[in-house]
C-alpha positions, 0 to 999 in steps of 0.5 A: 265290574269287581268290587270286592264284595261277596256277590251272591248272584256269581255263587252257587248253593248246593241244595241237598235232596233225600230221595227215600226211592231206592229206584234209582241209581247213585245215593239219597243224598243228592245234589240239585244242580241250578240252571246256571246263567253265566258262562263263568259259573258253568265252570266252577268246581261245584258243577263239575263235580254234582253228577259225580256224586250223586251217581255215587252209592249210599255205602259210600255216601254213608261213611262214618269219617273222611278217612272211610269215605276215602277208602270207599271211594277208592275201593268203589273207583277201582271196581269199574 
């Protein structure tokens, strides 16, 4: 039932990792995806997104502004 209250069991925490490895592929800042238990939540925006980026690289990652972050994305993107 809605209540219209801010339920923090339907929301979802986005929990960054740093991983020192280089080992690995994508960035050292990776997001940590929680089991989700509701079939509503397995649809939100945020799931959709965490493997996107953390198979992203540090160089894009590590952009200095939102303006350079998009231009390295693009130029990332359109190298595949």
């Amino acid at each position: 039932m809605l209540t219209g209250k801010y339920d923090t069991d339907s929301c979802i925490e986005l929990i960054f990792v740093t991983n020192p490895g280089t080992h690995t592929h994508g960035n050292k800042l990776k997001i940590c995806q929680d089991h989700v238990h509701y079939n509503l939540r397995k649809y939100f925006f945020a799931n959709g997104v965490i493997c996107t980026w953390n198979s992203l690289p540090n160089s894009v990652i590590e952009a200095n502004s939102v303006n350079s972050f998009k231009n390295r994305i693009d130029k990332y993107w359109n190298n595949f």
